[in-house]
C-alpha positions in Angstrom: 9.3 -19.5 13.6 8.8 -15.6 13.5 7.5 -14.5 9.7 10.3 -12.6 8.2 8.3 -9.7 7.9 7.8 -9.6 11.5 10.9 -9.7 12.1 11.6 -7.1 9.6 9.7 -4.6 11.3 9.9 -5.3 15.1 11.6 -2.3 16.0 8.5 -0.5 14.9 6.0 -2.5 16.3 8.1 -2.1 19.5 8.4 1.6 19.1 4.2 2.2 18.7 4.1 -0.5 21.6 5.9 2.0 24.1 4.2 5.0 22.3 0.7 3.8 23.0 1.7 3.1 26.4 3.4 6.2 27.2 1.0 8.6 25.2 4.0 10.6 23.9 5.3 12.0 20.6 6.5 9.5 18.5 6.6 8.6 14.8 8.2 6.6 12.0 6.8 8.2 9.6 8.8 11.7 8.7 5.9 14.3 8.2 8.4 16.6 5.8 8.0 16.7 2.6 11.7 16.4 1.8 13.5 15.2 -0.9 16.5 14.3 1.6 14.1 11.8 3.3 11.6 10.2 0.3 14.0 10.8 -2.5 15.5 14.0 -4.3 12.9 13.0 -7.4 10.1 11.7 -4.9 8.1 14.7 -5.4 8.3 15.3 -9.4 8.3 11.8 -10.2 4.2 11.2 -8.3 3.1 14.8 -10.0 4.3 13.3 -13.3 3.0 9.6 -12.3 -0.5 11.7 -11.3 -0.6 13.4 -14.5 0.2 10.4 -16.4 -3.3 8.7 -14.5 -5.4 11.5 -15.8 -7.9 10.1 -18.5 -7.0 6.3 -18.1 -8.3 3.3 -16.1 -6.7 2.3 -12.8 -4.5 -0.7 -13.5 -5.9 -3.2 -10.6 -6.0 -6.5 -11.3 -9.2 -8.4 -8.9 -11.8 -10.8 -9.6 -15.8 -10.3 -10.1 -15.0 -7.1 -12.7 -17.7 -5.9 -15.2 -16.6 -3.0 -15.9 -16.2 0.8 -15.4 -16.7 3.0 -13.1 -15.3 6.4 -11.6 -16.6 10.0 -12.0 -14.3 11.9 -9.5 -13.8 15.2 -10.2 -10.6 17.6 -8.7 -11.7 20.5 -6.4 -9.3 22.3 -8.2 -11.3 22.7 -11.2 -10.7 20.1 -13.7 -12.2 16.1 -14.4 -9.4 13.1 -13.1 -11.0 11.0 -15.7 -9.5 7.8 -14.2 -12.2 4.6 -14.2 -11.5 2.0 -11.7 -13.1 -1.8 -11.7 -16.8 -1.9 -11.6 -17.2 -5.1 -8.7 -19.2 -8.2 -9.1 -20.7 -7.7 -5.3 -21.2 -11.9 -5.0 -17.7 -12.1 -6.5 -16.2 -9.9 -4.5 -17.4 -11.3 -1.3 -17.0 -14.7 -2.2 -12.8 -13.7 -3.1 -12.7 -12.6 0.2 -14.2 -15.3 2.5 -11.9 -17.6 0.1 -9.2 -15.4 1.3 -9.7 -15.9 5.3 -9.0 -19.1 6.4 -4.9 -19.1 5.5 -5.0 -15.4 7.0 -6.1 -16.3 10.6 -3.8 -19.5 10.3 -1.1 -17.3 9.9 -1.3 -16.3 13.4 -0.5 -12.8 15.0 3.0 -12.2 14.4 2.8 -12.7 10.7 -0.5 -10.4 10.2 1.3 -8.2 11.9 4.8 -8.1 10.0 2.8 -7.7 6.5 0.3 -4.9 8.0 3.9 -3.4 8.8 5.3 -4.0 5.4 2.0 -2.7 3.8 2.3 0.6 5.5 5.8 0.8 4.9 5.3 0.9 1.1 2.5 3.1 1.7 5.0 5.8 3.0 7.0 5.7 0.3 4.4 6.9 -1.9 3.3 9.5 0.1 4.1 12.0 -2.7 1.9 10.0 -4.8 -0.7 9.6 -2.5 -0.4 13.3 -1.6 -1.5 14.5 -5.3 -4.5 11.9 -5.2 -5.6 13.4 -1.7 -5.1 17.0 -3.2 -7.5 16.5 -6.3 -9.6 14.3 -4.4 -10.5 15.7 -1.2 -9.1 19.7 -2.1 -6.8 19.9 0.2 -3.9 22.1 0.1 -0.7 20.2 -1.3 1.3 20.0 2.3 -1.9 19.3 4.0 -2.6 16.3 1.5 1.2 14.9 2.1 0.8 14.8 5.5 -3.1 14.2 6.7 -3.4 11.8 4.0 0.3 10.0 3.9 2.4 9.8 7.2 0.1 11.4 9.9 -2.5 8.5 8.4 0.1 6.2 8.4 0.8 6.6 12.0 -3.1 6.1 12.6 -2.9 2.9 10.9 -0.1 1.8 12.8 -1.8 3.0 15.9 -4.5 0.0 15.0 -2.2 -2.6 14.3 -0.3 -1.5 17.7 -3.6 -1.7 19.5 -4.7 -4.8 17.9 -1.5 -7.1 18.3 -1.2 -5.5 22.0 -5.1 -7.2 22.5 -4.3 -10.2 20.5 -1.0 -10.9 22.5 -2.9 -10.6 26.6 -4.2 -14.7 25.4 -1.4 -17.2 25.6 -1.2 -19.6 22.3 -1.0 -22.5 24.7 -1.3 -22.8 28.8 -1.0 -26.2 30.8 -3.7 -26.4 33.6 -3.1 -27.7 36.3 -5.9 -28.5 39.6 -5.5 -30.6 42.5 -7.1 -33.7 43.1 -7.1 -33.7 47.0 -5.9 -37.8 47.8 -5.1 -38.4 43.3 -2.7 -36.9 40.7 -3.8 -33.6 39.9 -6.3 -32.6 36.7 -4.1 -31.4 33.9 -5.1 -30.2 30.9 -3.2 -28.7 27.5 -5.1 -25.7 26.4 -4.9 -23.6 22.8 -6.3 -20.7 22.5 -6.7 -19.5 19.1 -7.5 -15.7 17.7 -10.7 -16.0 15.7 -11.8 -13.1 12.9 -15.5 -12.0 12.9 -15.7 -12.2 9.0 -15.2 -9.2 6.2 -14.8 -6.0 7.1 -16.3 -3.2 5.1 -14.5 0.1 5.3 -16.4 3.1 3.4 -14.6 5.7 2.7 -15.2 9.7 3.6 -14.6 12.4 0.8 -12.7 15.1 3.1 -10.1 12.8 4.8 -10.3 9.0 3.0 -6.9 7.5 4.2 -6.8 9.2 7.7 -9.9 7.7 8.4 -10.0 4.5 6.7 -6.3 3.4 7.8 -7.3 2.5 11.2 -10.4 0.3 10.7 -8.4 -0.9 7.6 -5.4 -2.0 9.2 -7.2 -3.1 12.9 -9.1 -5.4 10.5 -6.0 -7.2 8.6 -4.0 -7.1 11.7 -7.0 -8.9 13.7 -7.4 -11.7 10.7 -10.4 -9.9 8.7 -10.3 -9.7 5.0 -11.3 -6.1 3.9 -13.8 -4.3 1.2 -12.8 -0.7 0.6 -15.7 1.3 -0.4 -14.2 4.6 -1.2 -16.7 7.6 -1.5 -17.5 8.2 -5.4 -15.1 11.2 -5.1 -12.4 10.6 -3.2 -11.4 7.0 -4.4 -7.6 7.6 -6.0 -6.0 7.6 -2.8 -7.9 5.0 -1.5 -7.4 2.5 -4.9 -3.6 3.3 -4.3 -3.8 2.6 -1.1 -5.6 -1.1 -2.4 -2.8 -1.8 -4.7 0.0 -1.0 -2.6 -1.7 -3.8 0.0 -2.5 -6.4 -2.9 1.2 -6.3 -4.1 2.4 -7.2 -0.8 0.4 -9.5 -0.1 1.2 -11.5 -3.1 4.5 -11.1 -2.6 4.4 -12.0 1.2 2.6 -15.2 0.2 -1.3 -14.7 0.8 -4.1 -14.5 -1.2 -4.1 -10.7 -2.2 -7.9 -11.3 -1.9 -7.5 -10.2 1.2 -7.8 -6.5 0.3 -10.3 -5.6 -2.3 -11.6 -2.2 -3.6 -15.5 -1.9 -4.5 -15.6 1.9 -6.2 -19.3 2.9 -7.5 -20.5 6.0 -8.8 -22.9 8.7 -7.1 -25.7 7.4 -9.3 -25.4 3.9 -8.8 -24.0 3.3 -4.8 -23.4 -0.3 -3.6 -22.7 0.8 0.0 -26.1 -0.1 1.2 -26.1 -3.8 -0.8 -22.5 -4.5 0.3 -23.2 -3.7 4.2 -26.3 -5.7 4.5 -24.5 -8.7 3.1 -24.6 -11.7 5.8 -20.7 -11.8 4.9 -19.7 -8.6 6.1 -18.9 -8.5 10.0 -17.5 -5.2 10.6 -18.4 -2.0 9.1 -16.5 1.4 9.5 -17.8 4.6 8.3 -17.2 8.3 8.7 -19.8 10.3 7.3 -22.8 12.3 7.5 -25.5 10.6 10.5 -28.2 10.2 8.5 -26.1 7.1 6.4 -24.8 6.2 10.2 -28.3 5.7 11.5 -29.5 3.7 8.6 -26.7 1.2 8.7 -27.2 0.8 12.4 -31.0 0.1 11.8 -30.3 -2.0 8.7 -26.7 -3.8 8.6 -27.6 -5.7 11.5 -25.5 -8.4 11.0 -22.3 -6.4 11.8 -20.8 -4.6 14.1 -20.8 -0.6 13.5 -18.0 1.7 14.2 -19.3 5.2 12.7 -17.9 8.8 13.3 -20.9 10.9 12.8 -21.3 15.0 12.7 -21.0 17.0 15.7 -20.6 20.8 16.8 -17.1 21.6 18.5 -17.2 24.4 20.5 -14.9 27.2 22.2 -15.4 28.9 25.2 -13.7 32.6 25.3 -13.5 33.5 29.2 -10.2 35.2 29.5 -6.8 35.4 28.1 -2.9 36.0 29.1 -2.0 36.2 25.3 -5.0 37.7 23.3 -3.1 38.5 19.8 -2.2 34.4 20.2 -5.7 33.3 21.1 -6.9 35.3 18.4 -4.2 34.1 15.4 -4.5 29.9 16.9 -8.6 30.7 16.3 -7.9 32.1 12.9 -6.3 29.6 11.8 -8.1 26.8 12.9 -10.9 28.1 11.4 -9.3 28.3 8.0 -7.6 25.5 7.5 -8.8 23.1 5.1 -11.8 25.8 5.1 -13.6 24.2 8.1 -13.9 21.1 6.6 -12.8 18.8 9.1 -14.5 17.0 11.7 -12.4 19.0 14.5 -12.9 22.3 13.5 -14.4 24.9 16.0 -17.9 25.4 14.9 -19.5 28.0 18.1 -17.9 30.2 19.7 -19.1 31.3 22.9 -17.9 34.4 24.4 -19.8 36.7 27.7 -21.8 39.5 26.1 -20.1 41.8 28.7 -16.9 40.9 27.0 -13.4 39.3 29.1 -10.4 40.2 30.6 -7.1 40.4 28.4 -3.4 41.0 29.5 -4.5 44.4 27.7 -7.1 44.8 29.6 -10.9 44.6 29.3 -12.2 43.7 25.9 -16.0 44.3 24.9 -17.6 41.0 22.8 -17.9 43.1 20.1 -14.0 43.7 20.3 -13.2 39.9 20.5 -15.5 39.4 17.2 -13.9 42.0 15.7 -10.8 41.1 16.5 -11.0 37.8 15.4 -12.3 38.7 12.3 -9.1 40.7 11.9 -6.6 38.0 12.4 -8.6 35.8 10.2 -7.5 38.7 7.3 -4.2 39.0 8.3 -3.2 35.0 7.8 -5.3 35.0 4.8 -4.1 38.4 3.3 -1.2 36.8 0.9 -3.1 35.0 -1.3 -0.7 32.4 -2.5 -0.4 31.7 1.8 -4.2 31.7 1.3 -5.1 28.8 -0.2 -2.6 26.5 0.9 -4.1 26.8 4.2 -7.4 26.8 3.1 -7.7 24.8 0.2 -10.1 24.1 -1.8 -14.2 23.3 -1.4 -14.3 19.6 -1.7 -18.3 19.8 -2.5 -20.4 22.1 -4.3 -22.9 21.9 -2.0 -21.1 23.5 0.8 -20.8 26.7 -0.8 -24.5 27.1 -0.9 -24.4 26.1 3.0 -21.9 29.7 3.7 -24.7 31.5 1.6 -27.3 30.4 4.1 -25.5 30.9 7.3 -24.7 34.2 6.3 -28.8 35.0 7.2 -28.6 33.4 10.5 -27.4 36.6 12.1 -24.8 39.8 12.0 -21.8 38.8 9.5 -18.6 39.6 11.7 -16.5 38.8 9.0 -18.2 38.3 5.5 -16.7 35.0 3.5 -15.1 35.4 -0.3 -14.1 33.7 -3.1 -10.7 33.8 -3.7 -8.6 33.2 -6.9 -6.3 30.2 -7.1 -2.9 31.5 -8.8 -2.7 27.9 -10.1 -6.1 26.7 -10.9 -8.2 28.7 -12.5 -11.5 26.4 -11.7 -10.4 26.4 -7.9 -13.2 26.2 -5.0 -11.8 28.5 -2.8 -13.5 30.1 -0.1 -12.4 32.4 3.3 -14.3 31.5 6.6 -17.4 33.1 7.2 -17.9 34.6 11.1 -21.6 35.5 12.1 -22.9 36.9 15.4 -25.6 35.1 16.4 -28.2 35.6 19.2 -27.9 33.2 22.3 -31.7 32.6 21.6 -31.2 31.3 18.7 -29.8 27.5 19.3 -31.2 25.9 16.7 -28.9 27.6 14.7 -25.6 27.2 16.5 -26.2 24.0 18.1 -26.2 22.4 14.3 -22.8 21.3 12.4 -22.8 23.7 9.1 -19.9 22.1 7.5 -17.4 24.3 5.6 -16.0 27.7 6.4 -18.7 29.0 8.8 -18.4 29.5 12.4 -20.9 31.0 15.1 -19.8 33.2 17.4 -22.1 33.9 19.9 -23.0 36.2 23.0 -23.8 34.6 26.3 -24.7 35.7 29.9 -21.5 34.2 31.4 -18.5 31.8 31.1 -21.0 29.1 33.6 -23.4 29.9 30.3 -21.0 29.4 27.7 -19.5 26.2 29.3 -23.2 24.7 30.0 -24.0 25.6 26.7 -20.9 24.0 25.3 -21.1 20.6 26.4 -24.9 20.5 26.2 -24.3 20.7 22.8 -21.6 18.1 22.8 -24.1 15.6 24.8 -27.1 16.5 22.7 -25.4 16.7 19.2 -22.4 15.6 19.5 -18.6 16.9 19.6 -14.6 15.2 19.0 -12.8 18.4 20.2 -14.0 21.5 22.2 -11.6 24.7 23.3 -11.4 26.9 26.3 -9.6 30.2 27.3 -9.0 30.9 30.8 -6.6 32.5 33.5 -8.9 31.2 36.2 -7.8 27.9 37.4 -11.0 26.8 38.6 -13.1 27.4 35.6 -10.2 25.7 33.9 -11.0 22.8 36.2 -15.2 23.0 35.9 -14.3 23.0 31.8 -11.8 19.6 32.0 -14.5 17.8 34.1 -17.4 18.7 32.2 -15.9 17.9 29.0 -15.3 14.5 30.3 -18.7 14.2 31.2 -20.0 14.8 27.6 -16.9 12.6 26.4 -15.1 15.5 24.5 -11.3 16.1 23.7 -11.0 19.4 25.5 -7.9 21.9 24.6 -7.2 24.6 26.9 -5.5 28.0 26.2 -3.3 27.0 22.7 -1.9 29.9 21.8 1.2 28.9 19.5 1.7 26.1 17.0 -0.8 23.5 18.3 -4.5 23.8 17.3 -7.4 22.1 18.4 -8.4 20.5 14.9 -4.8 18.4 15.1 -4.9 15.0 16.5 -1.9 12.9 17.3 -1.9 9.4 16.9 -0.5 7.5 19.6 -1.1 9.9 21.8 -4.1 12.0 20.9 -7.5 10.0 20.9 -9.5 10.8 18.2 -13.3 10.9 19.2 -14.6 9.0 22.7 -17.4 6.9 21.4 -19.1 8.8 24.5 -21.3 10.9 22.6 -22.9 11.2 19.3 -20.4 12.3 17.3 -18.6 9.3 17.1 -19.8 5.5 18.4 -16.2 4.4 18.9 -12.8 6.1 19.2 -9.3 6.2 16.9 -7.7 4.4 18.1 -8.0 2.3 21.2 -8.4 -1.0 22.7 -12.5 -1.3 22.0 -11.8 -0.3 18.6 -9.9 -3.4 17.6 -11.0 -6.0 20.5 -14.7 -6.4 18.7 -12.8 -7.1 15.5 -12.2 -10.7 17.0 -12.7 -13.7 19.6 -11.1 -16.6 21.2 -11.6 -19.2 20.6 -10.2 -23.0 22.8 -9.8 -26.6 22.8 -8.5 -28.2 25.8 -6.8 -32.3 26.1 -5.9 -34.1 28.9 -2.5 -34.9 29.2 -1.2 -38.5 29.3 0.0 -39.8 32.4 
């Protein structure tokens, strides 16, 4: 019999189906943050709830605690003084192998319904999670409702889409049948039964930690995994919620709410390293800087490692049939969020005898220039200002805009602004710097934060060679071209797919290159070394599980 839940939710399951077959737009997930949709007191009700946190321990109730941890501090200027369960790492894992068994017995269908259900709760406390991303990660309060509630939703979704779809080619059963020449034929009555790989460790990124972690996440549950949730030390509210939210429905869907478990440390005492080298843990997923990456892939043997690394995405300026649009999409996708996501434009390439315009000829000097310009114009209301750009999730990043400002000729010259809000606010305007096509060790490195290159080259074949180069050498999820000329157009699409790079060509209105659309858009390649796997897609969820078969003859 079909689990209720499945039932419950087959329309939706049916709907990301078709979407992930089609690669259209589709979600279920409304990305407005209306009252008509989530409830007329939606949004005041999670600022209050959010307040109400501050100073307090996180109410979650999981075995193998010893106490406290949780030292996260809000972007915007002030301590979230919330403590969260210090984990028993023997405890922990031995909850969650306990938890397996009745999981994978439950079969498909079911896994499937409650990942549903999860995820369906999860949206209805998007306002809640939004105000956890927004003092978390510093992102501006729309941004934080939608990266880190429905558009991460939709990501987890993806997974389970992808995961039941590769779950569901095997049969549960097949009669075999061969001929025996003179004799009765061979028959045989075959099961075929999904098999997990064992617990999955997802840890948790400080800039984006449910966009990220909902697809490895959810492709684990769905594929029979139990799952460890190792947020990073400052970014773990949304991430705990997110924990709760599954244990709930778990219990209440009858499993062992084991099944989900959250394992927060602090900066001075991380577990990350002990947990992933466990025997336990099958899967890891983590998003991160590469130095981490690479020490997990030469350490956590025992698993299988799906890591989204750094990289430098790159634009190439060769012409343009809309220059004031080029110029304001650019702008703004180098503010928002102030650079600090893993699709922002990082170097820009542009001829040093300048390109052609629908205005005619512009000098490079007149495209930096330019550009610098529009970046003042979005960001010259301040209350638009930081909204879009949000706040400086790390310390440490502002000291990395002081340093690129020496790499070259500042073009436009970053700035603290003041938050009309949040007095303590990190908020700082992109920095823009000219930099000399000699120098590549400079612009052929990720500087994360608001910092771009923008740099001079001898042509558009230079720009483009030096663009995915990068991407093949270093590393790269999106890349950007401008062009009139069909043909380049074409030389860009195929040597971006060489060097295994999302490439976007000529946005000029309300699309930008850092967005990424689930069930349609894939996130990353796995092609280069940005990124060893993609979100989300069939090899993301197909190593999260085998077959496995018993065969019986059948009785004459």
């Amino acid at each position: 019999m079909p689990h209720p839940l499945f039932d419950k939710h087959r329309a939706t399951l049916d709907g990301a189906l078709q979407a992930i077959a089609t690669r259209g737009y589709w979600s279920p997930y409304p990305e407005i943050a209306s009252g008509k949709i989530y409830g007329e007191t939606a949004n005041a009700d999670a600022k209050a709830a959010f307040e109400a946190s501050l100073n307090k321990p996180f109410d979650l109730d999981q075995p193998g605690t010893t106490g406290r941890v949780g030292k996260e501090t809000s972007p915007y200027g002030f301590a979230l003084g919330i403590t969260y369960p210090k984990p028993d790492i023997g405890k922990l894992i031995a909850a969650s192998k306990a938890a397996m068994p009745a999981w994978r017995k439950a079969g498909v269908d079911a896994r499937a319904g409650v990942c549903l259900e999860i995820l369906a709760r999860i949206n209805k406390q998007s306002f809640a999670i939004a105000y956890a991303a927004m003092h978390t990660t510093g992102q501006g309060f729309m941004m934080a409702f939608q990266a880190a509630g429905p558009h991460a939703q939709d990501r987890g979704l993806e997974a389970v889409a992808f995961a039941y779809s590769e779950m569901s080619r095997t049969p549960k059963t097949a009669r075999w049948e061969k001929p025996a020449g003179r004799g009765d034929p061979i028959k045989l009555d075959k099961t075929y039964t999904i098999v997990p790989r064992g617990i999955g460790l997802v840890i948790g990124v400080s800039t984006f930690p449910t966009w990220n972690g909902y697809p490895a996440m959810f492709a684990d549950l769905a594929t029979g995994n139990p799952v460890i949730v190792k947020p990073h030390p400052a970014a773990i509210l949304p991430l705990a919620l997110t924990v709760k939210i599954a244990r709930e429905t778990l219990k209440e869907a009858g499993f062992d709410p084991n099944l989900v478990l959250l394992a927060a440390d602090d900066p001075e005492a991380p577990i990350a390293k002990e947990l992933a080298t466990r025997p336990e843990v099958a899967l890891i997923d983590y998003t991160g800087g590469p130095g981490f990456a690479d020490w997990l892939a030469r350490n956590a043997t025992q698993a299988t490692l799906f890591a989204e690394k750094a990289g430098v995405n790159t634009v190439v300026i060769d012409s343009t049939s809309d220059g004031k649009g080029m110029l304001q999409n650019l702008a703004f996708s180098l503010s928002l969020y102030s650079g600090q996501m893993c699709t922002t434009p990082k170097t820009l390439f542009v001829p040093k005898d300048g390109i052609e315009t629908e205005a005619g000829h512009q000098s490079f000097d007149d495209v930096a220039r330019g550009l610098a310009i529009a970046i003042d114009k979005l960001l010259g209301d301040p209350a638009r200002a930081v909204e879009i750009l949000g706040c400086i999730q790390n310390p440490a990043t502002l000291a990395r805009v002081d340093g690129a400002a020496r790499e070259g000729q500042v073009v436009r010259a970053s700035a603290a602004l003041e938050h009309p809000s949040f007095a303590g606010a990190r908020v700082q305007t992109p920095l823009l710097v000219k930099v000399d096509v000699a120098r590549d060790k400079v612009y052929t490195e990720e500087t994360f934060g608001p910092v771009a290159y923008i740099v001079p080259t001898a042509s558009t074949a230079d720009s483009l060679s030096r663009a995915m180069g990068t991407a093949k050498a270093k590393g790269a999820i999106t890349a950007a071209l401008y062009s009139t000329d069909a043909a380049v157009i074409d030389q860009a699409v195929d040597a971006a797919a060489d060097a295994g790079v999302s490439l976007s060509v000529n946005l000029t209105g309300g699309i930008y290159v850092n967005q990424s659309a689930a069930f349609s858009d894939y996130h990353a390649t796995g092609c280069n070394p940005a990124a060893n796997a993609s979100l989300t897609d069939a090899a993301f969820v197909a190593p999260r599980f085998h077959v496995a078969q018993s065969r019986v003859p059948v009785a004459a």
